[in-house]
C-alpha distance (Angstrom), angle and dihedral (degrees) to the residues before:
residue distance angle dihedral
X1 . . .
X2 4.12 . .
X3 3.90 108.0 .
X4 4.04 84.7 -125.5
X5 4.35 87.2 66.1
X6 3.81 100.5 37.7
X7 3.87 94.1 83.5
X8 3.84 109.4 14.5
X9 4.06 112.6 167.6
X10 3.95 126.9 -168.1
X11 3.54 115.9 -139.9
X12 4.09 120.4 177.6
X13 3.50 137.9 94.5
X14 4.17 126.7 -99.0
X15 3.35 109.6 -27.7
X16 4.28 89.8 47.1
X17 3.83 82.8 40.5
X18 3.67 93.4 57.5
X19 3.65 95.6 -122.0
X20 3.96 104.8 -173.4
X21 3.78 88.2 -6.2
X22 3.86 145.7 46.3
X23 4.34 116.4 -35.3
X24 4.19 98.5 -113.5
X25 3.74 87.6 -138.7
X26 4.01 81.5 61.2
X27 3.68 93.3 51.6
X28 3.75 99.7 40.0
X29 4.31 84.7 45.7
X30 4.48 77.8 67.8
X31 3.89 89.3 52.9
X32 3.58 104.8 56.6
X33 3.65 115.6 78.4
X34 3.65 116.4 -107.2
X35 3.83 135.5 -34.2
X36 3.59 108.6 -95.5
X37 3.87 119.4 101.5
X38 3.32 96.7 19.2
X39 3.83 148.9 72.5
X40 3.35 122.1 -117.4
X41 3.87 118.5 -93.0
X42 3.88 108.7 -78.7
X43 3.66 121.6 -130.9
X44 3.92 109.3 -140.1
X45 3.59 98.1 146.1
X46 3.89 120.4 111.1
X47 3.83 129.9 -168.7
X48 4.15 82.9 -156.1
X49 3.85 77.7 76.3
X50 3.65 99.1 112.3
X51 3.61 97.1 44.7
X52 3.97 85.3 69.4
X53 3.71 118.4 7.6
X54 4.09 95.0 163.5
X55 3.46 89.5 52.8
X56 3.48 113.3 27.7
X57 3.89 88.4 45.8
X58 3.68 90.3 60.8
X59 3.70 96.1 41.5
X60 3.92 84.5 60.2
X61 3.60 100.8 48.2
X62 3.88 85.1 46.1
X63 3.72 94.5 57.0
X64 3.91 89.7 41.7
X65 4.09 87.7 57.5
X66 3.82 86.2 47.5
X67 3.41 99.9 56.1
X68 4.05 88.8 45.0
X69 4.09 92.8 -122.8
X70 3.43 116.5 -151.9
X71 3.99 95.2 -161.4
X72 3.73 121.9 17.7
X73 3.84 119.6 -154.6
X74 3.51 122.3 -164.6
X75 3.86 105.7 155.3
X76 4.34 85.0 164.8
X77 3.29 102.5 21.7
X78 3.99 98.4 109.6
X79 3.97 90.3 41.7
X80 3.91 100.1 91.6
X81 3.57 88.9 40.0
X82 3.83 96.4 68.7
X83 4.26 87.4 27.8
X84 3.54 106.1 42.0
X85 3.73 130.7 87.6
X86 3.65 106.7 170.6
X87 3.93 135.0 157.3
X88 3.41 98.4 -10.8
X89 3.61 106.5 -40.7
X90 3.60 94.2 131.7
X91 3.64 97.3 56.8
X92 3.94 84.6 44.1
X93 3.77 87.9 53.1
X94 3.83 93.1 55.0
X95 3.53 99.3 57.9
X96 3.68 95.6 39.5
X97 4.04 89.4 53.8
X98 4.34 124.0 57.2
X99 3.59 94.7 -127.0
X100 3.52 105.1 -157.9
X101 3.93 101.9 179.8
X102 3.55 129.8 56.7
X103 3.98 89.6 -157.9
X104 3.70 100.8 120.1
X105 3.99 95.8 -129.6
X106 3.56 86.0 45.9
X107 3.83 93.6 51.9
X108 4.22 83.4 35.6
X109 4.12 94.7 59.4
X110 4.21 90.7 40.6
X111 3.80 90.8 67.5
X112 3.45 103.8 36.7
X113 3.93 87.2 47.5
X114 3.77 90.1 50.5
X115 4.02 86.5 49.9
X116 3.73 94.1 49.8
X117 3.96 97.5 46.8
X118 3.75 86.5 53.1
X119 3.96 92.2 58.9
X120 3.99 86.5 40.2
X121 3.99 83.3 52.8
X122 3.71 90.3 53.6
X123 3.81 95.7 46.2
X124 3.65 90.2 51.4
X125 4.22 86.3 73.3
X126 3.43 88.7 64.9
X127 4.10 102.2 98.8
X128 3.50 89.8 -177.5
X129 4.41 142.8 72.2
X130 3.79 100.0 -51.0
X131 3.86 119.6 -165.2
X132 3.99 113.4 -177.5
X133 3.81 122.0 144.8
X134 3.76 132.1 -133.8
X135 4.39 127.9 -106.0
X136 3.79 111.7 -66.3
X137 3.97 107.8 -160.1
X138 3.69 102.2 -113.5
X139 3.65 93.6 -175.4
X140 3.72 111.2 162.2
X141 3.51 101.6 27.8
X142 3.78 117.5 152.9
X143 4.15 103.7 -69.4
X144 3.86 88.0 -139.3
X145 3.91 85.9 58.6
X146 3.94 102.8 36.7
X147 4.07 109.1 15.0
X148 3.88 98.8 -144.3
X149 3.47 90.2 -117.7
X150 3.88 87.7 80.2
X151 3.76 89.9 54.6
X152 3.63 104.4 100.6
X153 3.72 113.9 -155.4
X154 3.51 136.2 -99.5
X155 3.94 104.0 -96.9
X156 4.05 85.5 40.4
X157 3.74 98.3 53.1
X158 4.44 93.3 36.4
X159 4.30 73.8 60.1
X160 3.67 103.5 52.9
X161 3.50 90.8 41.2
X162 4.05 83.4 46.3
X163 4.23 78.1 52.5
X164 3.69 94.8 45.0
X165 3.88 99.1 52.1
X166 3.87 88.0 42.1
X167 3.84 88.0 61.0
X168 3.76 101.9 40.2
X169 4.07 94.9 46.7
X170 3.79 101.8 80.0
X171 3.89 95.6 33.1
X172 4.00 97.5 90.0
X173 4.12 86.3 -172.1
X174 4.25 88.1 63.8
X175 3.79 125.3 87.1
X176 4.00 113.0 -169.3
X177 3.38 111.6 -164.4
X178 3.90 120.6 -147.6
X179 3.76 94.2 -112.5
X180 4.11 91.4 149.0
X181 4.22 88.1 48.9
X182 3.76 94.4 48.0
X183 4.00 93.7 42.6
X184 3.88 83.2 55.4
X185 3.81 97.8 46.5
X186 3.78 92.8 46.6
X187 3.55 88.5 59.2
X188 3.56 106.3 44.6
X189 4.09 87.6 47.8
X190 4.06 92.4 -107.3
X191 3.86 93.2 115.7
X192 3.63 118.6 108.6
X193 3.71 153.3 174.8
X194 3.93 136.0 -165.3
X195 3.80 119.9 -84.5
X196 4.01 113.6 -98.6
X197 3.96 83.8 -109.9
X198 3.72 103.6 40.3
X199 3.32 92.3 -107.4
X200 3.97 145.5 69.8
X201 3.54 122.0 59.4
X202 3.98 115.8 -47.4
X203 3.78 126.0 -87.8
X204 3.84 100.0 -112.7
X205 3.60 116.5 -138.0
X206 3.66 128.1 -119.9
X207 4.06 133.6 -154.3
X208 3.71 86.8 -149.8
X209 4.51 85.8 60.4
X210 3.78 99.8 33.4
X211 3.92 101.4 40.6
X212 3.79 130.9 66.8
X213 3.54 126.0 -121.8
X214 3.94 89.5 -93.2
X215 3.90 93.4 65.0
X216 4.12 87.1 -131.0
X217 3.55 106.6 70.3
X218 4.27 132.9 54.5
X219 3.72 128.5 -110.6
X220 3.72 115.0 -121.4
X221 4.27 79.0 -99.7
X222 3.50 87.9 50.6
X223 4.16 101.1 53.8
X224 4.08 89.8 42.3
X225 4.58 87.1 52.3
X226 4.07 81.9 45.1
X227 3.31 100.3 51.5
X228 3.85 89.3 45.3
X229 3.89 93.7 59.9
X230 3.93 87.8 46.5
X231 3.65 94.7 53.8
X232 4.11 91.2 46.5
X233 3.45 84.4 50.8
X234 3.69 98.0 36.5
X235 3.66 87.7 53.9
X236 4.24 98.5 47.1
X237 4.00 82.9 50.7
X238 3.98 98.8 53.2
X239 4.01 95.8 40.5
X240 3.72 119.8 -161.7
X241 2.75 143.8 -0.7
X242 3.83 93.6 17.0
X243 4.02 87.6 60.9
X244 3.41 92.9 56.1
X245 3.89 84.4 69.6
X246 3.88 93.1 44.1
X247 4.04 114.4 81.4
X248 3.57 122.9 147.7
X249 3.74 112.0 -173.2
X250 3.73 105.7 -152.9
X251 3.37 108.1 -173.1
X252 3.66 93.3 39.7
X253 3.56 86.2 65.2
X254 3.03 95.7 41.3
X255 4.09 95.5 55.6
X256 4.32 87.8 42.6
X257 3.85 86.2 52.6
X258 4.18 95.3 49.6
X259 3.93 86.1 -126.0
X260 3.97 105.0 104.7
X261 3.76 85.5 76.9
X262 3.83 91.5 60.9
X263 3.92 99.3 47.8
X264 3.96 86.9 47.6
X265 4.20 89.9 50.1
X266 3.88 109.8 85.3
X267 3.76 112.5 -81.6
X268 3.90 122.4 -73.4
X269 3.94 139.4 140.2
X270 3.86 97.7 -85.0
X271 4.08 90.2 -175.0
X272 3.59 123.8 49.5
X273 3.79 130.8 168.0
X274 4.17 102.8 -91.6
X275 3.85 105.7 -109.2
X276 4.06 115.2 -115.4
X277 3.72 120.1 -108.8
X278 4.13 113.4 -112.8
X279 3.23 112.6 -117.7
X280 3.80 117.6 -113.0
């Protein structure tokens, strides 16, 4: 087994958590070849994330330096740091930060930057293969899920993800993932994956199939196409012979998890929020 697979940790908040669907450490335990050498794939991810990201982002990396992980992957780790504004970490923020502007986007991108270079900071401890993924713009999630508050704006999110991409391009040992560019194809129907056969034309993939009915979080669908484009990704990224260990069979998966059949029916929401019982 390839050193980089023996200890493999996911790290994240819901959607690597597997909140309302499959764990990722789960699904990524299917793609690595065979058991021997190696621990199983450890779940670090929380979808408590966003109640804490200063702490419960260091907590994670912490455990992942514990257990001696030999890949890290944090495909949502960063998002609550640029989205998140709990229990005072705004007012933190502005104090820690020389805010020179009183424009309110200004003041806006300042603490969200400060937030997002402390969650860089903490991925920078990881000595090891490092996969997180950059801001997808998850405007019009569910308001009980994401308050729009937390939505940063356009210009503010194109610049952390400016910030992110600056960070991760000299550090050969990081992988960012295109999480902002595959959130955008999804929606405009330009998201794809392989016929069941290998060949035909591609199933095209629909918001309505992979998202749940809060607009911020995956189906059960959703998590298993994810995790696909991670591991073809993954895989390009790592190069042989580490590949050769790294297979995930999508539509195997998908067949032993009674969800194939729904991605090949004709597009429509396949998980909406369950309707209250009136009161009699």
């Amino acid at each position: 087994m390839p050193k980089a697979l023996q200890r493999v940790a996911v790290i994240g908040a819901s959607l690597s958590d597997g909140f309302g669907a499959t764990p990722l450490s789960r699904l990524l335990n299917k793609a690595i070849a065979g058991k021997a050498g190696r621990q199983p794939v450890a779940r670090l991810a929380s979808s408590m994330f966003f109640a804490r990201p200063l702490v419960g982002g260091r907590q994670q990396i912490d455990r992942a330096i514990k257990r001696e992980a030999t890949l890290v992957v944090g495909a949502d780790y960063l998002f609550w740091y640029a989205y998140g504004f709990p229990g005072g970490i705004r007012q933190r923020a502005g104090k820690a930060v020389e805010l020179r502007t009183t424009d309110r986007a200004g003041r806006d991108l300042a603490i969200r930057g400060w937030q997002l270079a402390q969650g860089l900071a903490e991925l920078e401890r990881l000595d090891v293969r490092v996969v997180i993924g950059d801001l997808p713009d998850m405007t019009g999630a569910h308001p009980m899920m994401l308050k729009p508050a937390q939505i940063p704006s356009r210009a503010t999110l194109d610049k952390l993800n400016e910030r992110i991409r600056a960070w991760a391009a000299p550090r050969k040992n990081v992988l960012l993932l295109p999480m902002a560019e595959w959130m955008t194809q999804l929606r405009a129907g330009k998201l794809s994956l392989p016929n069941r056969k290998g060949g035909g034309e591609p199933i095209r993939l629909s918001a309505e199939k992979m998202m749940s009915w809060d607009r911020l979080h995956p189906t059960k669908l959703g998590t298993v196409v994810f995790c696909s484009l991670l591991v073809d990704k993954l895989r390009s990224w790592v190069g042989q012979p580490i590949a050769d260990s790294l297979h995930f069979d999508t539509w195997r998966i998908l067949d032993d998890s009674a969800l194939a059949t729904e991605l090949e029916e004709p597009s429509k929401r396949l998980s909406t929020r369950p309707a209250r019982k009136s009161r009699k």
